[in-house]
N, C-alpha and C positions, 0 to 999 in steps of 0.2 A: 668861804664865800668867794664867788668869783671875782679875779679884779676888777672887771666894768661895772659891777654893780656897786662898788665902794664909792662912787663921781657923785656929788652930788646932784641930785633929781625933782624936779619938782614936782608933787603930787599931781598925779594922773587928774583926779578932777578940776587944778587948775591948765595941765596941758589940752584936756580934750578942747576946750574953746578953740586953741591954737593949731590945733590938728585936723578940727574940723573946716576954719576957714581957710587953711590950706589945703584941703580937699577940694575946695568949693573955687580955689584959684589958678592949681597948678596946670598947667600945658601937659595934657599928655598924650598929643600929637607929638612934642619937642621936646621930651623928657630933657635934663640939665643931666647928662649922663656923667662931666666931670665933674660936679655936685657927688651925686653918687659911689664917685669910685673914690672917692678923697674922704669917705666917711671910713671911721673904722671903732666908732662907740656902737657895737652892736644892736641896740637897744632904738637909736638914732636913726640907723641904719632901717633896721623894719620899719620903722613909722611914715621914714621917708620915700621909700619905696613901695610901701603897699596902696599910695592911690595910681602908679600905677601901673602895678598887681590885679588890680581888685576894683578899679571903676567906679561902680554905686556899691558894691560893698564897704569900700572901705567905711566911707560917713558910718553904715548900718554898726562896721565893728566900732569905730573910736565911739559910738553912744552906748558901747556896752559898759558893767562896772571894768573896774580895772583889770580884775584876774581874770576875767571872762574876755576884754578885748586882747589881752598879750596875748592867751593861748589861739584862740581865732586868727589873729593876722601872723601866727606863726602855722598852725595850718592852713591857713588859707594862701600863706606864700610858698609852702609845700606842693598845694595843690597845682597850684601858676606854675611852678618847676615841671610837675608831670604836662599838665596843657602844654609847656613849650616842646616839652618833647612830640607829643604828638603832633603838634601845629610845625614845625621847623624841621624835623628829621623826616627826610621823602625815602629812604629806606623802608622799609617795614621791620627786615632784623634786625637793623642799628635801633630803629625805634622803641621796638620792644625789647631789647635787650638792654637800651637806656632807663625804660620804667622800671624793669627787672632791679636792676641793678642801685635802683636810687629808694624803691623800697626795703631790699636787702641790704642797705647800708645802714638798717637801725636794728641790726642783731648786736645789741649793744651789749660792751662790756661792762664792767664791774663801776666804769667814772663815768657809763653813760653818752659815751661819745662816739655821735654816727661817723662814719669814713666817709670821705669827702665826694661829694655826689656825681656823678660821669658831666663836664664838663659841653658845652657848645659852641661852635666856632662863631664868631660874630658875623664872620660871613655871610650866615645863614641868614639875616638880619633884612626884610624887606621893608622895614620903616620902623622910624624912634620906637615907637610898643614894643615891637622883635626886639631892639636894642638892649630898652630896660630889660626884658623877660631873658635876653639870654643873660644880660651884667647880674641880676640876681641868681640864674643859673648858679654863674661861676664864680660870683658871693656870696652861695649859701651858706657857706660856713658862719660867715656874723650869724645868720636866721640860727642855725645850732647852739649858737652859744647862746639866744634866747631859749630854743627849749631843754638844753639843761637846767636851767635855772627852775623851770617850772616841779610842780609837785608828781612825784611817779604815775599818781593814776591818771592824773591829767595828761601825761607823757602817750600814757599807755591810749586814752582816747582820742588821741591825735593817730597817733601808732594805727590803732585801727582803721582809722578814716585813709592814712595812705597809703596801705596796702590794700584794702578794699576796692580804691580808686585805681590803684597803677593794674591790679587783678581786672576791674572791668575797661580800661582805655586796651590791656595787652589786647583781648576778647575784639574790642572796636576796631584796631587796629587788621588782626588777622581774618575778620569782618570782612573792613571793605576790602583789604586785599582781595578774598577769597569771590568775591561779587563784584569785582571791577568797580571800586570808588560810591558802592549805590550801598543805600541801606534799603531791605524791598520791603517791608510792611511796619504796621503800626507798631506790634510786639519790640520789632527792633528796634524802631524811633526812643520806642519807652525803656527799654533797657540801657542803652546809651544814654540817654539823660538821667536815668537810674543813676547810674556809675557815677558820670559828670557835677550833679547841680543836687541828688536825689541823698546819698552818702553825705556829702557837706551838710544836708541840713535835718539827717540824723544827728548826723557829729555834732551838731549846735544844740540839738534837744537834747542830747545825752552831755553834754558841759552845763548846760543847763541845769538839767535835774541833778546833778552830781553837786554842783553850789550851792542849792536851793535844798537840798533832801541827803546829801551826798551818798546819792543813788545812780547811777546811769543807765540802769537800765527803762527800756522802752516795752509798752504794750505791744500788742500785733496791731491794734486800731492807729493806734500813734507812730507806730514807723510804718505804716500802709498811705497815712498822710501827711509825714516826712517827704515819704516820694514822689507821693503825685503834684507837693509844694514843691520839687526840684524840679520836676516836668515843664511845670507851669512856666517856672522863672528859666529853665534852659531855652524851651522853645524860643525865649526871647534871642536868646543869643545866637540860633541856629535861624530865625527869621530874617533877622539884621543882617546875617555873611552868609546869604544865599550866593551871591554873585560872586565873593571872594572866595568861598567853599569851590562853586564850579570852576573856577581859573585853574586852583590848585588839585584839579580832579576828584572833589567829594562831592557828592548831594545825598540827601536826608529824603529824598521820595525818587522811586522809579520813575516817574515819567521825566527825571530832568538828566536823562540817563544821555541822552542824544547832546548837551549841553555842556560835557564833562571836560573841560579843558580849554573852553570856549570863553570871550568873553560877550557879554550880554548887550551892552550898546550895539546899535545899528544892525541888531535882528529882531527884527519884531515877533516872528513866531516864537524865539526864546523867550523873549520879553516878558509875551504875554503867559507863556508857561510858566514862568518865575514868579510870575505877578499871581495867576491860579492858585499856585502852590504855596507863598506866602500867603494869602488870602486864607486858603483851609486850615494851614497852622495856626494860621493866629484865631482863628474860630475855636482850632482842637485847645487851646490852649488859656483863651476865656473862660471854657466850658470846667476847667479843673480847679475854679475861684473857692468855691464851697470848701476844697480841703484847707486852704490857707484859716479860714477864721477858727478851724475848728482846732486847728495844728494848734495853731497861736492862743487860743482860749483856753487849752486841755495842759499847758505848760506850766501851768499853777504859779505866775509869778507873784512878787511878796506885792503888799499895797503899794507902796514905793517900787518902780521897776525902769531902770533905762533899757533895759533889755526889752520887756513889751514895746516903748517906743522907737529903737530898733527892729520890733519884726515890721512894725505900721510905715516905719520909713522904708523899706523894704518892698515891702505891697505898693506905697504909693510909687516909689521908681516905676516897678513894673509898669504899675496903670499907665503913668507918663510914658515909657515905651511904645505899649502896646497903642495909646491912644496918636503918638507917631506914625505906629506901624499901618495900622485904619487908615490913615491919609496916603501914605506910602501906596496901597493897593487901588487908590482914589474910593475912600469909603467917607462918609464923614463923622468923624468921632464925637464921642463923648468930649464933655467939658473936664477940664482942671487947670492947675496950677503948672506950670513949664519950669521955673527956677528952682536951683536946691536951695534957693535962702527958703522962697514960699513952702518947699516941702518940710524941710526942717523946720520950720514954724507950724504946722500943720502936724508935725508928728510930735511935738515936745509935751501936749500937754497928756499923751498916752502916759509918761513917765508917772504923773500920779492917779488917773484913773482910768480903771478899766473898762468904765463905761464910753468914754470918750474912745478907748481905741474899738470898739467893740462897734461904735455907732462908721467911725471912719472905714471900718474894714467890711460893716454890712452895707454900706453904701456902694463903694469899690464893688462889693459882688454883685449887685444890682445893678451897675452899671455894666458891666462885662456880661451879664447873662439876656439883659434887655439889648445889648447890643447884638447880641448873635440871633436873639428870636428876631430883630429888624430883621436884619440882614439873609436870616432866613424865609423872612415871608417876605421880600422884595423880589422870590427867586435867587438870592446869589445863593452860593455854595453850599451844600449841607456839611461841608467837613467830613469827621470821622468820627466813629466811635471812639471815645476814653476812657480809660480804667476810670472808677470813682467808686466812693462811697455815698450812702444815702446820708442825705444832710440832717444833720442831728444836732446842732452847732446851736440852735434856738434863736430868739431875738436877741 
């Protein structure tokens, strides 16, 4: 057994309380970065680090059971390592040669032990986020000595998830190089969030069903709304760093192509183009609500589930986003709840039935889909077309 795991621990179901109101407290504008480096119980180390990793995920992992939250915020701090590469390396072949490299660092040998993952200069570091993201960079090794401990297949389903992921960021990368910083159609939109948000929440259905069935493998109907669940929940994140996306030369639709490098106060005609263009995503990205209940409903969890109330908490984030991002465009949104106490109160009692999450989640899609017929029959925007399947999902 490894030595960190000999220290005495206090059961994960009395830590999550503790884990969760420290999600619900922490700065992570001002991470406490010498907190951080002073830690060296690996175990300590992830918990303390992944809200922020991980944002509104994290709550989503510490409400999972225990085997199922380790393995999640140890890939899911995997995955923050490849984002930082993407996000902080302005090379393109430093870039991808760092993904390269930080996936082929788990050709493991015989004890299991990845090789230490290509490193980040703190320099690169344009506020506390960059700070923590690159200090776990070049602390991944604690996050390793969490997944050695884990069980081989489970090793192996993480395994999948970050080479799949560093395979589609290389692809996004030599992307926008090859198109001057632009991603030009929807196809592309959706394969890069494919990659990004679309793979992480296979990776959760297949940990999933491997607990519950110890199975992992996935239908084609079930990893078809795996990724339109990743779409959904990425657009968010590509809605929100429109502005910060252009400064550092990206954008996610060609017409903000004239924008690239720019910043967007005091031009109105960018303004308003950003404003357009946020507006359509976040319609395109309403419209993909249907796959969520059905993802979430088709995952066979037991009667007893904190993981159901994890995907509700999950959903509800988004909503609270998106119903931000509606105002952001000057739209005026749907109702809810704005704090994470009222959300996590709102998703707790999914844990024991399914009917309750099923009622929260078919409401969430009636909100979001009545939203976009408003908004379309006022004249705004028609959006775009979306991959989707026909909603099968029932009441």
């Amino acid at each position: 057994m490894l030595a960190w795991r000999s220290r005495v621990r206090l059961p994960f179901l009395v830590q999550r309380p503790v884990l969760l109101l420290r999600d619900l407290l922490v700065d992570r504008e001002e991470p406490d970065l010498a907190d951080l480096e002073s830690l060296q119980d690996p175990e300590a180390f992830m918990w303390r680090v992944l809200p922020h990793a991980a944002r509104t995920f994290s709550s989503c992992i510490v409400l999972l059971p225990a085997p199922l939250a380790r393995a999640s915020a140890v890939a899911y701090l995997y995955c923050r390592c490849l984002d930082s590469y993407e996000d902080l390396l302005p090379d393109h072949r430093e870039r991808e040669r760092a993904l390269r490299d930080f996936a082929n660092r788990f050709q493991l040998p015989s004890d299991r032990t990845p090789s230490p993952p290509p490193t980040l200069d703190p320099a690169l570091a344009r506020d506390g986020r960059d700070q923590a993201h690159i200090l776990l960079v070049n602390r991944c090794q604690l996050v390793d000595e969490v997944f050695r401990s884990l069980a081989p297949p489970v090793q192996e389903i993480i395994l999948d998830l970050v080479r799949g992921m560093a395979k589609g960021m290389i692809w996004s990368s030599g992307t926008f190089q090859h198109q001057q910083g632009i991603l030009v159609d929807e196809e592309q939109v959706s394969r890069y969030c494919s990659y990004v948000l679309g793979l992480p929440t296979v990776f959760s259905a297949r940990l999933l069903r491997f607990h519950h069935q110890n199975d992992p493998r996935l239908t084609a109907d079930q990893t078809e709304d795996a990724l339109l669940v990743g779409e959904m929940v990425q657009l968010a994140n590509i809605t929100r760093d429109i502005e910060k996306d252009l400064l550092r030369g990206v954008a996610y639709d060609p017409r903000l192509r004239d924008g690239l490098g720019c910043t967007v106060p005091g031009n109105p005609n960018l303004k308003e183009q950003v404003r357009q263009v946020r507006q359509d995503l976040l319609l395109r990205a309403l419209r993909l609500v249907p796959a969520y209940r059905r993802f979430t409903l088709n995952l066979g969890f037991s009667r007893f589930s904190f993981g159901r109330a994890s995907a509700v908490l999950m959903l509800l984030f988004t909503d609270r986003y998106y119903r931000s991002c509606a105002q952001r465009v000057g739209l005026k949104a749907w109702n809810g709840p704005r704090n994470g106490l009222a959300l996590l109160l709102q998703c707790l009692p999914a844990t024991f039935s399914n009917s309750w999450a099923n009622r929260v989640m078919q409401r969430t899609e009636h909100q979001f889909l009545n939203f976009v017929r408003e908004v379309q029959g006022e004249g705004g925007s028609q959006g775009s077309g979306v991959r989707s399947r026909e909603d099968g999902s029932g009441g």
